[in-house]
N, C-alpha and C positions, 0 to 999 in steps of 0.2 A: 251670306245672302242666299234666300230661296230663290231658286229659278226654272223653268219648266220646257223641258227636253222642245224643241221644235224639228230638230231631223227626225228622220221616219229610223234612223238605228242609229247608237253612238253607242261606239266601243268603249271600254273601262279599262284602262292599262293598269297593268302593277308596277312598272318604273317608269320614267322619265330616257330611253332612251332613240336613240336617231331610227337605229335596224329593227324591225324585228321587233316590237316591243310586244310583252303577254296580255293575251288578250284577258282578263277576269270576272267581265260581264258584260252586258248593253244593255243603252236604256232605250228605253222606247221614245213612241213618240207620246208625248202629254205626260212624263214622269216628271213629278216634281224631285228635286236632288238641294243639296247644301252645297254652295260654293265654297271653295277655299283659296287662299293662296294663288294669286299668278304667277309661272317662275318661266323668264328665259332659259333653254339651256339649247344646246346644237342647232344652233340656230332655227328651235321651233318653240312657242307659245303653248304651255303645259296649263290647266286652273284645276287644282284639288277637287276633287267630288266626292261627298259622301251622301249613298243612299239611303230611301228611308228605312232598310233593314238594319241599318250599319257599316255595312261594306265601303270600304275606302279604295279610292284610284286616285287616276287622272286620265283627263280627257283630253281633248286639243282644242286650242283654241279659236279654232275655228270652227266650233260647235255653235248653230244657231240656237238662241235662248232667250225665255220672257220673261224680266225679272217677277218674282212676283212678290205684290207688294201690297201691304195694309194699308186701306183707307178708313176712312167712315162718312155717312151722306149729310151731305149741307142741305139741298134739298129736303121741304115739311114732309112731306109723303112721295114715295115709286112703288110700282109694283114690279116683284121681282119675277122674272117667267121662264116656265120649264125648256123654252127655246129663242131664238131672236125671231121672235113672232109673236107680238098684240095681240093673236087668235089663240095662239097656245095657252096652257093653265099656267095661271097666277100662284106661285108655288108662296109667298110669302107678300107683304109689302109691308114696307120698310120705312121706318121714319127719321127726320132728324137725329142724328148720331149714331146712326146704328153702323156698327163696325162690319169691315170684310176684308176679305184679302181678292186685289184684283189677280184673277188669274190668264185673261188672255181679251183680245178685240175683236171682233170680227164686224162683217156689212150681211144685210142681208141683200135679198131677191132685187131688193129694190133700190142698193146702195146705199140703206140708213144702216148709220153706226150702232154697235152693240159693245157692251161690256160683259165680259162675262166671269161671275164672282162668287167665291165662295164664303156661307156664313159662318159662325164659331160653332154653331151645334153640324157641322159637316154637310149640309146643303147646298146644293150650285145650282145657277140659275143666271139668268140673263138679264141685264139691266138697260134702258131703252141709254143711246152714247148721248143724249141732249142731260143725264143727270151731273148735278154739280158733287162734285166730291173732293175731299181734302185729303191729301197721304198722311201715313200717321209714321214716325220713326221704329222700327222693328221692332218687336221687344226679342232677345238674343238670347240662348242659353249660356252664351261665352261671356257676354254681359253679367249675366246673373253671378255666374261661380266670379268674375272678378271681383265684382262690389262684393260679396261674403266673403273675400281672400281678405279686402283690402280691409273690411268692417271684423275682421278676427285679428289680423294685424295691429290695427290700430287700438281696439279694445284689450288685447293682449298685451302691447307695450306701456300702455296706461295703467295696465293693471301691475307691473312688472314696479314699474317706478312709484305706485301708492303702495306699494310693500318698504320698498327699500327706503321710503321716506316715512314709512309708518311709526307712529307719537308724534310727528311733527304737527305744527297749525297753521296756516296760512292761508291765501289764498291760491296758491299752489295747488294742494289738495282738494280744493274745489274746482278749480282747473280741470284736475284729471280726471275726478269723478263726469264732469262734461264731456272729455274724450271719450273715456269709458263708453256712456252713453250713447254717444254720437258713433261710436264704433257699433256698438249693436243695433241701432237703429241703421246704417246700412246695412249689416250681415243679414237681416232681417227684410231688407228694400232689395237686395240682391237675389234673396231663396223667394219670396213672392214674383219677381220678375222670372227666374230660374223655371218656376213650376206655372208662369203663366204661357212662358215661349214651349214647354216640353206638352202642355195643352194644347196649343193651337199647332202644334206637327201633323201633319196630314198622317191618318193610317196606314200603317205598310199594305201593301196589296200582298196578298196571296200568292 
């Protein structure tokens, strides 16, 4: 899961211990990071974090965080704006289906709701909080490499077994030329998902 730093400093530990733990970076406030793993251990609340560099810890769990999460608009037309302000410029406007990933809420001057969201071509901007929108299920890079694990697997053992039954006729071998199949058409659903989650990763900052 993405989700995006809300304390103003969180430390990055290198292990999991009670004393003293190494400190190995901090994220700021507004870094988006990769959730991992929650793990009990001395009696304190650990969740894996990996930065957008690369860099792997863990933080504590008692790190304030906003998930952040893909939608897309239900809403025919919004304009999207460079601030939570109807006065400020119209950076985009947006229609039915068009994808984002919400990245934070805020009110303005006048206590009206705001969304604030970023688009695929790397654009952020503000959305008025009366728009309607539907969450969309993540697309995963962990997801990706499993469906190609699981679609080489099973294209592989297919292929294993029309060997060893090879001269035979049946409907057997049609059978597994179907597995076959079916196995590369995931491997295939898997690397398009792989290379569409490793697209939409925010850029390392500098």
């Amino acid at each position: 899961m993405r989700a995006k730093i809300m304390d103003a400093s969180t430390p990055v530990y290198a292990e999991m211990v009670p004393e003293n733990p190494i400190t190995i970076a901090a994220l700021k406030q507004g870094e988006e990071v990769s959730l991992g793993g929650v793990t009990r251990r001395h009696g304190k609340t650990w969740v894996a974090v990996t930065r957008a560099d690369g860099l792997t810890g863990f933080i504590s769990g008692d790190v304030h965080i906003f998930p952040v999460r893909r939608a897309e608009m239900v809403d025919k037309v919004m304009d999207m704006y460079a601030a939570p302000d109807t006065d400020s410029q119209v950076l985009a406007t947006l229609t039915r289906g068009s994808q984002f990933h919400i990245l934070d809420k805020t009110v303005d001057k006048n206590n009206t709701a705001w969304v604030l969201v970023r688009l695929a071509d790397g654009r952020e901007g503000c959305l008025p909080g009366k728009v309607r929108i539907r969450e969309l299920p993540e697309d995963s890079i962990a997801a990706g490499k499993k469906q190609m694990l699981y679609g080489c697997l099973l294209a592989g053992a297919a292929t294993v077994l029309l060997y060893l039954t090879r001269g035979s006729q049946g409907s057997m071998n049609v059978l597994l030329y179907v597995v076959v199949a079916l196995g590369f058409f995931q491997f295939f659903q898997g690397l398009f998902e792989y290379n569409k989650a490793r697209k939409n990763q925010p850029p390392t900052n500098p």
